[in-house]
Backbone as ProteinMPNN parsed JSONL, in Angstrom:
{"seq_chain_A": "XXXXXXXXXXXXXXXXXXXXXXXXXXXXXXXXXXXXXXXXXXXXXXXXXXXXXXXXXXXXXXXXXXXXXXXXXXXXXXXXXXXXXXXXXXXXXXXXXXXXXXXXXXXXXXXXXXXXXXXXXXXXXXXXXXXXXXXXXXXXXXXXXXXXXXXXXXXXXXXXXXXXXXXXXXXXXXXXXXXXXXXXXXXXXXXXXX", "coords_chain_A": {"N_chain_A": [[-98.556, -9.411, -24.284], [-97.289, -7.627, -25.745], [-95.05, -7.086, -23.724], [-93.627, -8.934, -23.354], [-92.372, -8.607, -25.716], [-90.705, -6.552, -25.317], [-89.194, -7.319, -22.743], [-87.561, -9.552, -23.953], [-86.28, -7.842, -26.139], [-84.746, -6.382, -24.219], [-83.139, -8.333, -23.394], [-81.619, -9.043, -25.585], [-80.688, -6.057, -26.319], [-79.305, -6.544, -23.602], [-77.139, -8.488, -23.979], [-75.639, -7.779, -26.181], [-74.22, -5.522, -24.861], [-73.15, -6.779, -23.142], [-71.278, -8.667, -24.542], [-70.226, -6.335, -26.017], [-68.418, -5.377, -23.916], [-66.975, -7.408, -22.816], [-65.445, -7.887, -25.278], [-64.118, -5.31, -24.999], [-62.84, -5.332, -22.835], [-61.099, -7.813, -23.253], [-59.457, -6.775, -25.353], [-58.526, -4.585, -23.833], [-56.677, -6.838, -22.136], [-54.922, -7.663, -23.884], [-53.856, -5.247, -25.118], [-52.371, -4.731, -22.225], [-51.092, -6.984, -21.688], [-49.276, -7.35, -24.106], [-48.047, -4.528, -23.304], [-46.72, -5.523, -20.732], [-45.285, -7.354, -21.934], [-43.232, -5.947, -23.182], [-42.376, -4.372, -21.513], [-40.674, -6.355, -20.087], [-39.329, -7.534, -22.151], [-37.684, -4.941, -22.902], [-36.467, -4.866, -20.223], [-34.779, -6.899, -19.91], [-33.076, -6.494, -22.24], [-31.764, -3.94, -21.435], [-30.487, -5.365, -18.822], [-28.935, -6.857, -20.454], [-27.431, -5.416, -22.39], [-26.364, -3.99, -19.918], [-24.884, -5.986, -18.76], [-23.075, -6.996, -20.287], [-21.55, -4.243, -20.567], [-20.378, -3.756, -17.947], [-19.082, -6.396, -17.848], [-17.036, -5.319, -19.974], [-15.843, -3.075, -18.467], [-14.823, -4.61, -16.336], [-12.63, -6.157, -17.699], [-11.306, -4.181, -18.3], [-10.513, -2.979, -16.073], [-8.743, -5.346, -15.025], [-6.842, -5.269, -17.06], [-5.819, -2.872, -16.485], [-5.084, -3.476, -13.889], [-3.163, -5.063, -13.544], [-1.042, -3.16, -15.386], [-0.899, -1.933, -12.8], [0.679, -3.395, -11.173], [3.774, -3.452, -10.718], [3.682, -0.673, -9.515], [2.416, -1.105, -6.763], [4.122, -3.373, -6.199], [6.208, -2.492, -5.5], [5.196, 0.115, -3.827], [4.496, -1.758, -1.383], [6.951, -2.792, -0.717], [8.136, -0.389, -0.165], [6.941, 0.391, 2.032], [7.711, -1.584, 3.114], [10.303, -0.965, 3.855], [9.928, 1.554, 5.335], [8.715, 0.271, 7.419], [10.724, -1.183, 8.967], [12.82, 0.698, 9.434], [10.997, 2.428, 10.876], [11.736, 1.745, 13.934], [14.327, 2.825, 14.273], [13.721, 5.661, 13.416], [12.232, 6.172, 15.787], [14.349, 5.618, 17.737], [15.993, 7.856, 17.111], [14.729, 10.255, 17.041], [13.794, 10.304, 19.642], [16.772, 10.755, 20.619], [17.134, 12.808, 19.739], [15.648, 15.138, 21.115], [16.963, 14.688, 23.668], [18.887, 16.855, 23.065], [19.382, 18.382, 25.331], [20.282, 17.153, 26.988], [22.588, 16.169, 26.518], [23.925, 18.6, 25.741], [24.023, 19.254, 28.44], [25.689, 17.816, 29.775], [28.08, 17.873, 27.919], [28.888, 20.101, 28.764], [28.995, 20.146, 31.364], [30.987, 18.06, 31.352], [33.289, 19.464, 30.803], [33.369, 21.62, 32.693], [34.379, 20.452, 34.675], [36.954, 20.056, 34.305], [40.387, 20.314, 34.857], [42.204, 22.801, 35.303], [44.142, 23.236, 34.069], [44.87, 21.342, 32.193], [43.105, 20.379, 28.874], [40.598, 19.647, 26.622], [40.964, 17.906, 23.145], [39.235, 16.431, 21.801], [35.617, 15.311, 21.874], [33.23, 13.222, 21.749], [30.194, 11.531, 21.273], [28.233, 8.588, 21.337], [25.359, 6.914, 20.762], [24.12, 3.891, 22.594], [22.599, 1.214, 22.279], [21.214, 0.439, 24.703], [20.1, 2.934, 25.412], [21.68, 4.603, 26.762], [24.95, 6.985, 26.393], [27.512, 6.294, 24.843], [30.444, 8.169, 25.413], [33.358, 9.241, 24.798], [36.471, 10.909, 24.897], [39.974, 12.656, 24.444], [42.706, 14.632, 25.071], [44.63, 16.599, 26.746], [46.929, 17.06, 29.584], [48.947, 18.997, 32.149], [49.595, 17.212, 33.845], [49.947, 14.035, 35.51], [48.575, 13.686, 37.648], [47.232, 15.697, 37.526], [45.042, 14.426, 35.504], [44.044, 12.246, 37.034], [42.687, 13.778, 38.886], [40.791, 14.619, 37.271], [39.756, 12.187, 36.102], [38.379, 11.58, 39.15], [36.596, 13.286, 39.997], [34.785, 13.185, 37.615], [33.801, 10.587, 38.27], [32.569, 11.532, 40.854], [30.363, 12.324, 39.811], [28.051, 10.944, 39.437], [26.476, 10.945, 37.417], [27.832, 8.799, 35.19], [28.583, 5.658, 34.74], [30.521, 4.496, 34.016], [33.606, 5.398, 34.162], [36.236, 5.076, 32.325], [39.943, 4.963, 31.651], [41.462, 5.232, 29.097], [43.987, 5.348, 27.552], [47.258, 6.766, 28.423], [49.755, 8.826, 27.816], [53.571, 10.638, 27.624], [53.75, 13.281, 26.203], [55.373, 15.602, 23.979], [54.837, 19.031, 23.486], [56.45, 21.458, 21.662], [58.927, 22.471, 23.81], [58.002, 21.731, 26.008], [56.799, 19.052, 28.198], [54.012, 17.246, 27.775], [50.613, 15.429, 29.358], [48.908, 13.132, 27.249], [45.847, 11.862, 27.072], [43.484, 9.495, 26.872], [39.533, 9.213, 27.834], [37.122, 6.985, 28.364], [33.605, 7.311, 28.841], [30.693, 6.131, 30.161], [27.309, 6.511, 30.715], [24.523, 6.794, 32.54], [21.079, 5.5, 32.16], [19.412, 7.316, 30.074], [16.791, 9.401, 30.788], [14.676, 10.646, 29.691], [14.174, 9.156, 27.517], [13.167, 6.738, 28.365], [9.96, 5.284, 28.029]], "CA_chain_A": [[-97.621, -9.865, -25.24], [-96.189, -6.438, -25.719], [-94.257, -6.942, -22.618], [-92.681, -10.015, -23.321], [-91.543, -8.394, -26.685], [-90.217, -6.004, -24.804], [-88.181, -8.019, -22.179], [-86.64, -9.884, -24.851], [-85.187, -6.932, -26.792], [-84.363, -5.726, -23.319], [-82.238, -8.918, -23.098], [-80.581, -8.686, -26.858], [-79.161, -5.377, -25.972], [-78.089, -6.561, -22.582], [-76.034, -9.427, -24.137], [-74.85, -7.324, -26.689], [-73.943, -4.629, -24.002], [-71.987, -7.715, -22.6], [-70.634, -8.889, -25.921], [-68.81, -5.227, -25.899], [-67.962, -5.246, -22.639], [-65.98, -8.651, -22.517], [-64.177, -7.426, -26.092], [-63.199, -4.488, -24.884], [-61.653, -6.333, -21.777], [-60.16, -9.039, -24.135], [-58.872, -6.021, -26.161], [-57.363, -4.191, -22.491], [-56.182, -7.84, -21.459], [-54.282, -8.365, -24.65], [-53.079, -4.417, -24.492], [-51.932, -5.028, -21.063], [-49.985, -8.212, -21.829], [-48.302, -6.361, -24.714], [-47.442, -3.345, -22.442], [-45.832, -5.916, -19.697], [-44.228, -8.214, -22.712], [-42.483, -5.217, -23.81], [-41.549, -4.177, -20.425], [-40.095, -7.684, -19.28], [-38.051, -7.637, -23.172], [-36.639, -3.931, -22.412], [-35.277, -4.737, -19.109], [-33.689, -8.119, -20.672], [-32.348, -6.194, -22.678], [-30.935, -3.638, -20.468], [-29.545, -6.134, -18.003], [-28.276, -7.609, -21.161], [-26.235, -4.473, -22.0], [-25.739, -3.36, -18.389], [-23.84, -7.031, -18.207], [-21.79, -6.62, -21.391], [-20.968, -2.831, -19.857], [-19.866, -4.391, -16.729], [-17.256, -7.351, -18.386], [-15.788, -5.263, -20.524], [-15.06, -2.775, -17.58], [-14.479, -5.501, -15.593], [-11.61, -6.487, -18.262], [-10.301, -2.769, -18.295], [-10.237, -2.777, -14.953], [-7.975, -6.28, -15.053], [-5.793, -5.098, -17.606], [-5.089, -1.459, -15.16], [-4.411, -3.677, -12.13], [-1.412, -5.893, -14.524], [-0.546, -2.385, -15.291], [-0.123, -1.489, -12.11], [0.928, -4.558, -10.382], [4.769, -3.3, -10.586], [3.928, -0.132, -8.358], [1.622, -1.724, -5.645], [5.084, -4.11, -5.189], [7.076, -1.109, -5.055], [4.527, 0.462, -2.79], [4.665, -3.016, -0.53], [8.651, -3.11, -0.677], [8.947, 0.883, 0.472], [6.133, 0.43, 3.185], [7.871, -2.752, 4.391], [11.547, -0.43, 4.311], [9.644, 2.64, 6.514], [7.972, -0.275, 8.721], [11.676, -1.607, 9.33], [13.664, 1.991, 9.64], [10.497, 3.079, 12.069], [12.718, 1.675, 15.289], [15.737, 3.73, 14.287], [13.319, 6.854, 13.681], [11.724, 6.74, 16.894], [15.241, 6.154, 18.58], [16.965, 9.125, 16.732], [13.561, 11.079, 17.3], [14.213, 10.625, 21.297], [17.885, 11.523, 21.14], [16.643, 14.506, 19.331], [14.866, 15.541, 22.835], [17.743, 14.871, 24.53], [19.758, 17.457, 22.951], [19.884, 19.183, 26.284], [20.887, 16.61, 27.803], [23.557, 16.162, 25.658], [24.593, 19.867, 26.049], [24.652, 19.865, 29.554], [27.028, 16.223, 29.976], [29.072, 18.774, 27.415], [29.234, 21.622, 29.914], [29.703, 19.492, 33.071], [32.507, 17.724, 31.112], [34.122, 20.743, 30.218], [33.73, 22.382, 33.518], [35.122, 19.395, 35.831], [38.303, 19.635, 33.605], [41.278, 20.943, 35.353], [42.715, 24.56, 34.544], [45.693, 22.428, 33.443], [44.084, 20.33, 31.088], [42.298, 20.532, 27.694], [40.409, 19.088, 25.45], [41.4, 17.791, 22.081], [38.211, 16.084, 21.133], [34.978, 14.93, 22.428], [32.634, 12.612, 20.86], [28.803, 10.928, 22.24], [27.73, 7.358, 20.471], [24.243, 6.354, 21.742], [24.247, 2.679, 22.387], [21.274, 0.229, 22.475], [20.656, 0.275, 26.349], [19.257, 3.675, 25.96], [22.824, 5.581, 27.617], [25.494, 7.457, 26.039], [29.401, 6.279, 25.066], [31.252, 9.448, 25.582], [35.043, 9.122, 24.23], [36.843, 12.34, 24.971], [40.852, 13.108, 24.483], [43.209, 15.685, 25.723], [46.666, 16.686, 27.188], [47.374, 17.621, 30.806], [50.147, 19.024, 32.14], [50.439, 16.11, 34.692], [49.198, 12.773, 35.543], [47.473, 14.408, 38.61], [45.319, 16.249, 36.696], [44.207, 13.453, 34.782], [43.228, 11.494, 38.032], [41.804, 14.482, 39.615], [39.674, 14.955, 36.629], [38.37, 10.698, 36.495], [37.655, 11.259, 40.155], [35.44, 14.443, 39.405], [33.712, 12.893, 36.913], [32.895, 9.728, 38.501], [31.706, 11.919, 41.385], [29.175, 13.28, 39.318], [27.035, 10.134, 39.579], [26.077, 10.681, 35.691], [28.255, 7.95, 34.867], [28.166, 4.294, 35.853], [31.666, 3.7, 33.88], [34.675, 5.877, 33.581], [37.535, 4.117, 32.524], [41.116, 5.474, 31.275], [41.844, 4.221, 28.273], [45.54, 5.905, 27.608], [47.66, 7.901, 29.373], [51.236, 8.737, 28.071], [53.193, 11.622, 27.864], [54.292, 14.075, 24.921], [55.855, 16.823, 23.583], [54.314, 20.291, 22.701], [57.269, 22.443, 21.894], [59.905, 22.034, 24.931], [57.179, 21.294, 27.232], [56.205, 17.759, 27.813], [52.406, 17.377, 28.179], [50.41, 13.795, 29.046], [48.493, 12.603, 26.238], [45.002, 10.999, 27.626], [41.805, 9.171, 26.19], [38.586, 8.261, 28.33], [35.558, 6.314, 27.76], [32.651, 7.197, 29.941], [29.133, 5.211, 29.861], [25.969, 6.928, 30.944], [23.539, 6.065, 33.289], [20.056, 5.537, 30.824], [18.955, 8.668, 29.5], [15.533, 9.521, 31.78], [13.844, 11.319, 28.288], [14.099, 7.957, 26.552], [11.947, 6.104, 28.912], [8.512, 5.594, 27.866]], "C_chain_A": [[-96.565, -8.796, -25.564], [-95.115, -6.455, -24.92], [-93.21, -7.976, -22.395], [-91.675, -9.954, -24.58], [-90.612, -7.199, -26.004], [-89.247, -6.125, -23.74], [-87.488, -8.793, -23.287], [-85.678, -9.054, -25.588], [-84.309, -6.214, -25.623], [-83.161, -6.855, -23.224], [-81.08, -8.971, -24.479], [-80.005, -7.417, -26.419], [-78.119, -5.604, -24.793], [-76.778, -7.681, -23.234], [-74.854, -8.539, -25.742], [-73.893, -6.262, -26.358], [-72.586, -5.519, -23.518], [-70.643, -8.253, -23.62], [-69.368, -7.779, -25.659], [-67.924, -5.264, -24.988], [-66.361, -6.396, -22.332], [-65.092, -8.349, -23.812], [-63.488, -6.835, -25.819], [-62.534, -4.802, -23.813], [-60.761, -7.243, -22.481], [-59.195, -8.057, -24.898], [-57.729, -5.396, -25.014], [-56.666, -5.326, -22.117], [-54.565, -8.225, -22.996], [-52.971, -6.743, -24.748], [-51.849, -4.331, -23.669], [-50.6, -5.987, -21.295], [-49.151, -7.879, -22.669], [-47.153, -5.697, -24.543], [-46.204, -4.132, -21.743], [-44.668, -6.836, -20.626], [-43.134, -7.092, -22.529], [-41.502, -4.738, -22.901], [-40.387, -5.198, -20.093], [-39.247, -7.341, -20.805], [-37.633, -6.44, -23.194], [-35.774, -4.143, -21.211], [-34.431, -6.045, -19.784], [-32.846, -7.479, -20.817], [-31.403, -4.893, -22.558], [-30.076, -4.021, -19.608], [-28.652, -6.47, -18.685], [-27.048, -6.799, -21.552], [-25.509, -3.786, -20.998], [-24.513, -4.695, -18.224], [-22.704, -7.273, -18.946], [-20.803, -5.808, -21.11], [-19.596, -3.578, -19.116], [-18.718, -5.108, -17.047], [-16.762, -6.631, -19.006], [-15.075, -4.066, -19.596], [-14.19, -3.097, -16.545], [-12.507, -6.185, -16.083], [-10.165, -5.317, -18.528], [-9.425, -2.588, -17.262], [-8.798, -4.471, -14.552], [-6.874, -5.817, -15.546], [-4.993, -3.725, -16.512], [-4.574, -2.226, -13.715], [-3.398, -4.518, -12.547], [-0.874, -5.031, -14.591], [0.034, -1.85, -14.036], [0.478, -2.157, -10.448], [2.379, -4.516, -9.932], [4.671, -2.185, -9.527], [3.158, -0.533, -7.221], [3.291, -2.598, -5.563], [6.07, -3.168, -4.878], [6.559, -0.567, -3.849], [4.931, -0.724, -1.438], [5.941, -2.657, -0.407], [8.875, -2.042, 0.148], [8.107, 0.95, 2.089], [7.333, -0.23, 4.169], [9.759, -1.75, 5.104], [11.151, 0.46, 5.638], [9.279, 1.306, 7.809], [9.46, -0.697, 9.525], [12.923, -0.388, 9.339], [12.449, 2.972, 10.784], [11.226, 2.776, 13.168], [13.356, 2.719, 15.134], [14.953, 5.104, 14.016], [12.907, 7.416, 14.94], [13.147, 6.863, 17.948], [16.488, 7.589, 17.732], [15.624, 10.437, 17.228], [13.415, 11.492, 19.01], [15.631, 11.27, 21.566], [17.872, 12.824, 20.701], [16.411, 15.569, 20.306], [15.758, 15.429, 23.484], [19.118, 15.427, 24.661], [20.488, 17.991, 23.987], [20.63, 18.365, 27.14], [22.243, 16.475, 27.523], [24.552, 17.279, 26.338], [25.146, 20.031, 27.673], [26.089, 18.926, 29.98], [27.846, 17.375, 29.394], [29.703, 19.668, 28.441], [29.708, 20.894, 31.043], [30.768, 19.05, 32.559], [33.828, 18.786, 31.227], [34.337, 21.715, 31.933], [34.045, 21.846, 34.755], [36.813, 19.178, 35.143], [38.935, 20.425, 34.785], [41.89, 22.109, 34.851], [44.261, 23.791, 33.721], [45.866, 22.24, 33.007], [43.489, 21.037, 29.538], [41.921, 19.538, 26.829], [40.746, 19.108, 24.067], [39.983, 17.215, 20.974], [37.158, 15.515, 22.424], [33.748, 14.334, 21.571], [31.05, 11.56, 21.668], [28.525, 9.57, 20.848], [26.313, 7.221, 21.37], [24.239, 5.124, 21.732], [22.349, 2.207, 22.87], [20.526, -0.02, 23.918], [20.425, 1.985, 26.906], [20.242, 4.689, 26.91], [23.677, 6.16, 26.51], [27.119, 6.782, 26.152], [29.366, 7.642, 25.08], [32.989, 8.921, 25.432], [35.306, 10.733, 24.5], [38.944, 12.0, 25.171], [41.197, 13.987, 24.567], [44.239, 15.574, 25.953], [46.37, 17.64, 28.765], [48.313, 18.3, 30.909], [51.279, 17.856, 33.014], [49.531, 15.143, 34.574], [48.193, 12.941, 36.542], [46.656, 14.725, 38.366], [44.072, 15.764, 35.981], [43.636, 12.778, 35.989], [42.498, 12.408, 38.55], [40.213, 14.535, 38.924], [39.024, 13.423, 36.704], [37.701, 11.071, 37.808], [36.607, 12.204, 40.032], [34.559, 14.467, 38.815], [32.636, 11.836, 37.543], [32.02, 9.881, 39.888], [30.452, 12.438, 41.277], [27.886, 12.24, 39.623], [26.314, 9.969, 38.259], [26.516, 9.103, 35.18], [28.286, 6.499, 35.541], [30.194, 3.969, 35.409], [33.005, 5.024, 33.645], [35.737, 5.514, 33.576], [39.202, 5.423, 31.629], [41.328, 4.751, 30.418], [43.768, 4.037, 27.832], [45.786, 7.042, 28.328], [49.438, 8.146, 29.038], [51.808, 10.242, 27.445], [54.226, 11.716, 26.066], [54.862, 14.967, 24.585], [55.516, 17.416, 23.19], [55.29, 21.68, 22.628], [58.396, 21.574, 22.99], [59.173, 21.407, 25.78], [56.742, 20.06, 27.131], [54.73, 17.944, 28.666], [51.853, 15.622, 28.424], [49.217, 14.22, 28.477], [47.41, 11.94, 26.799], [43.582, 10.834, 26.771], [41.118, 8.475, 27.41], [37.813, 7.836, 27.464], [34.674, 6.754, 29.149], [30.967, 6.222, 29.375], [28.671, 5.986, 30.994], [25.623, 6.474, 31.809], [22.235, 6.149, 32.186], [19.681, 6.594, 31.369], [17.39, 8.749, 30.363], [14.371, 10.006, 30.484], [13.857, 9.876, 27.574], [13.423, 6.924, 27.07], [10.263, 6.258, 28.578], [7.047, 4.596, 28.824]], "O_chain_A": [[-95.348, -8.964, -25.64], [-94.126, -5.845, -25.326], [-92.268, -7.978, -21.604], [-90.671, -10.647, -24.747], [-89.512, -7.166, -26.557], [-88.424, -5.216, -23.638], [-86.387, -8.255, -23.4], [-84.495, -9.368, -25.714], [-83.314, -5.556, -25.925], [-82.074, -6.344, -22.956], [-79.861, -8.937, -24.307], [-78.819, -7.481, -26.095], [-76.936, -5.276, -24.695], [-75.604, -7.558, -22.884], [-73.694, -8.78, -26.077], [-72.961, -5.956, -27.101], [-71.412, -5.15, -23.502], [-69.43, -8.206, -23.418], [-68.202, -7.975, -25.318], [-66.716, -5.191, -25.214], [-65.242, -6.193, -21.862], [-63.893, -8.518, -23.592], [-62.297, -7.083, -26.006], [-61.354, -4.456, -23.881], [-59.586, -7.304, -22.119], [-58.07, -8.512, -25.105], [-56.511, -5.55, -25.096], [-55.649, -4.918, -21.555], [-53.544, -8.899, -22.858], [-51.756, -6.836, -24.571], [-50.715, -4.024, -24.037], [-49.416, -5.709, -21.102], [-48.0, -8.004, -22.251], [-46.014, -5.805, -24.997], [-45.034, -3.787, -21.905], [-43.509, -7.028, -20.257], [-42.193, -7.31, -21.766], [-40.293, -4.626, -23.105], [-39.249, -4.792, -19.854], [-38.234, -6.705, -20.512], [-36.581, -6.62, -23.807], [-34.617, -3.731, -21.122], [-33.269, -5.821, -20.123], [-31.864, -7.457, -20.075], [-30.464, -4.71, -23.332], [-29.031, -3.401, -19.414], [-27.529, -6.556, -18.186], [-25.904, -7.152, -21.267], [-24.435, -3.189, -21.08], [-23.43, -4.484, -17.679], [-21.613, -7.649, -18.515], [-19.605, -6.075, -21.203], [-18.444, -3.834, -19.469], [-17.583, -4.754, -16.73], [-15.562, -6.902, -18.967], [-13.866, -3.914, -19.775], [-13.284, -2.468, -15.998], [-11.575, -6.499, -15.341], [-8.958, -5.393, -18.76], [-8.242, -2.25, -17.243], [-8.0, -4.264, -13.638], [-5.866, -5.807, -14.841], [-3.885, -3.75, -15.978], [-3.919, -1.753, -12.785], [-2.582, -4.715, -11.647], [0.197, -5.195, -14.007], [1.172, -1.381, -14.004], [0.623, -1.727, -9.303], [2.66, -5.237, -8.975], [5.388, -2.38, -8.545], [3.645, 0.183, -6.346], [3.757, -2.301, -4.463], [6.707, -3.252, -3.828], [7.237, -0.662, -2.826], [5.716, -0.343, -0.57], [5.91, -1.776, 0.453], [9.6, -2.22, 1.127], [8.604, 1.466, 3.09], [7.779, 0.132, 5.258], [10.241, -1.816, 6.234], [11.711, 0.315, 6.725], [9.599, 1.483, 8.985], [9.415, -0.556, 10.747], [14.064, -0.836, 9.222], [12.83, 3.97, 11.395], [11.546, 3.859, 13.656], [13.042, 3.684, 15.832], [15.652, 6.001, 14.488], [13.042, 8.588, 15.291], [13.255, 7.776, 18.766], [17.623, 7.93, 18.064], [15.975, 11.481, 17.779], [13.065, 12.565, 19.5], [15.802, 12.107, 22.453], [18.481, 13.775, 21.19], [16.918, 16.691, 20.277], [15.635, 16.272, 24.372], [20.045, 15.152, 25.422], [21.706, 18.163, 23.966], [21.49, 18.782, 27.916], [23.05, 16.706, 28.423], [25.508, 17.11, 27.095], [26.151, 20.607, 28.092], [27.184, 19.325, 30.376], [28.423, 18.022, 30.268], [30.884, 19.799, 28.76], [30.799, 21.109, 31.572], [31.784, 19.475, 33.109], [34.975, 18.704, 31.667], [35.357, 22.352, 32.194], [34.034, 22.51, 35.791], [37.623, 18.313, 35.476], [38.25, 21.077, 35.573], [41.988, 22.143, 33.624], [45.099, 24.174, 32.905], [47.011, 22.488, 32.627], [43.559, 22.247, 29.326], [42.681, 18.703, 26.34], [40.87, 20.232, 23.581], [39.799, 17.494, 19.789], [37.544, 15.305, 23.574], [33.308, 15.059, 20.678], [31.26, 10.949, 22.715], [28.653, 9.775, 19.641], [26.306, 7.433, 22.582], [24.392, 4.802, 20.554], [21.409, 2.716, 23.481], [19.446, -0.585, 24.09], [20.484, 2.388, 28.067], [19.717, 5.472, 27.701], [23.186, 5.871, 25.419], [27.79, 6.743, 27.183], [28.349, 8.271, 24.787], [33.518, 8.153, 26.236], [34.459, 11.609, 24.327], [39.266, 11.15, 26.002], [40.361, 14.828, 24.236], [44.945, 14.65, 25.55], [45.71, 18.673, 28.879], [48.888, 18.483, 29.835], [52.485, 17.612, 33.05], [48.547, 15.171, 33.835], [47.073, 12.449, 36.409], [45.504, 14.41, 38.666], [42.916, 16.159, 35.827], [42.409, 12.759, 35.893], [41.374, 11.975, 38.807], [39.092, 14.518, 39.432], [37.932, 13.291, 37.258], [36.476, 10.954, 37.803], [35.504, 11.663, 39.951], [33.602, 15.229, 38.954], [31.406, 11.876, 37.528], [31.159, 9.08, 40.251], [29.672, 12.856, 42.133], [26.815, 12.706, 40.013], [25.63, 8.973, 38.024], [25.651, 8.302, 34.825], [28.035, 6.298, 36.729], [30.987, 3.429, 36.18], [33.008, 5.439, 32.486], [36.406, 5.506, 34.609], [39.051, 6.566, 31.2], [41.434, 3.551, 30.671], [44.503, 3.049, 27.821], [45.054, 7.945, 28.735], [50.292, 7.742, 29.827], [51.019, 11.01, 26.894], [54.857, 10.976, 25.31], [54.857, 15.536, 25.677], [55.445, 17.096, 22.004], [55.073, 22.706, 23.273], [58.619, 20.363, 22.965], [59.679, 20.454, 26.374], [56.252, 19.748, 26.046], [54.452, 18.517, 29.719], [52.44, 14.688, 27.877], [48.548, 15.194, 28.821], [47.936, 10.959, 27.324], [42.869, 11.679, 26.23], [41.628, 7.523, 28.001], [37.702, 8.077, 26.262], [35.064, 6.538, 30.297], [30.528, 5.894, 28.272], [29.326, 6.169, 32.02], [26.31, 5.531, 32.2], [22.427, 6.952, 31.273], [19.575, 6.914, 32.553], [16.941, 7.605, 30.431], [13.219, 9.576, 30.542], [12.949, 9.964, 26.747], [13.014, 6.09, 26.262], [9.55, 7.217, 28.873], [5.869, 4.905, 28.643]]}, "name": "protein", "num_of_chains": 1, "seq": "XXXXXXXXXXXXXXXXXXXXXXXXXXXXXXXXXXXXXXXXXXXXXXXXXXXXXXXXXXXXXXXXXXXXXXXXXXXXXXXXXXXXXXXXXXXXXXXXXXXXXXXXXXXXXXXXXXXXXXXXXXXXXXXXXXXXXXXXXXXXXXXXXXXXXXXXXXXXXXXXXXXXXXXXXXXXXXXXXXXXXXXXXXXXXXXXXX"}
């Protein structure tokens, strides 16, 4: 009989062993759920001010791009001027390079003249097909000299055109002198090929 009083009290503390056991789980379970409430209503309420943050930078950021909606079309307008003055840079940027060339047409002009002759002016246009006008005036002492000098030039093979534009004569002092303007045209410039 002892032994059956003795399993019985053996089972009152186990259920009261259990008793604790399942409180203090009900007590960690309710803890727990607490802990994660609290978690889940801090981030709310982080997102909640992170999303407030956000629009009213969002609205800052609206009002700065109205602000600066006048230079972005400025910007646009000066782009679109460089995008439409790039042609004419790259062709002034080649005749740049073809200073020498320039110089030497100068020198050969100058040294197919006649001892007779002189220049009064000389002038280079670049035209659109990538060659050179050349205009040049002067005074001879004859009309000879003036033909000697077209044929001289247009022996050079530089030119495709040398024409005479005037030819009449003048007075420098007692001496009469003739009065002459060409035009020459180029053959295309070889540096301006790409």
């Amino acid at each position: 009989m002892r032994e059956r009083k003795y399993l019985l009290l053996n089972l009152v503390a186990e259920r009261r062993r259990r008793a604790r056991l399942l409180e203090r789980r009900g007590r960690q379970m309710i803890w727990a759920s607490a802990f994660l409430l609290a978690i889940i209503i801090l981030y709310f309420l982080y997102s909640s001010i992170r999303i407030f943050t956000l629009q009213g930078d969002l609205k800052e950021l609206g009002l700065r791009a109205e602000e600066l909606a006048p230079l972005f079309q400025r910007a646009e307008a000066l782009q679109n001027e460089i995008n439409s003055l790039t042609p004419h840079l790259q062709y002034i940027q080649g005749l740049r390079q073809n200073v020498f060339i320039w110089q030497g047409l100068s020198l050969e002009i100058l040294r197919l003249l006649p001892s007779d002759a002189w220049l009064d002016n000389l002038s280079f246009t670049p035209t659109q097909a990538k060659n050179l006008q050349i205009s040049l005036s002067g005074k001879a002492f004859n009309y000879k000299s003036v033909g000697d000098y077209i044929l001289k030039l247009q022996g050079t093979g530089h030119y495709r055109a040398v024409s005479l534009k005037s030819a009449s004569l003048a007075k420098i002092g007692e001496r009469e002198v003739v009065q002459f303007q060409l035009e020459l045209q180029t053959s295309p410039i070889e540096g301006e090929r790409k």
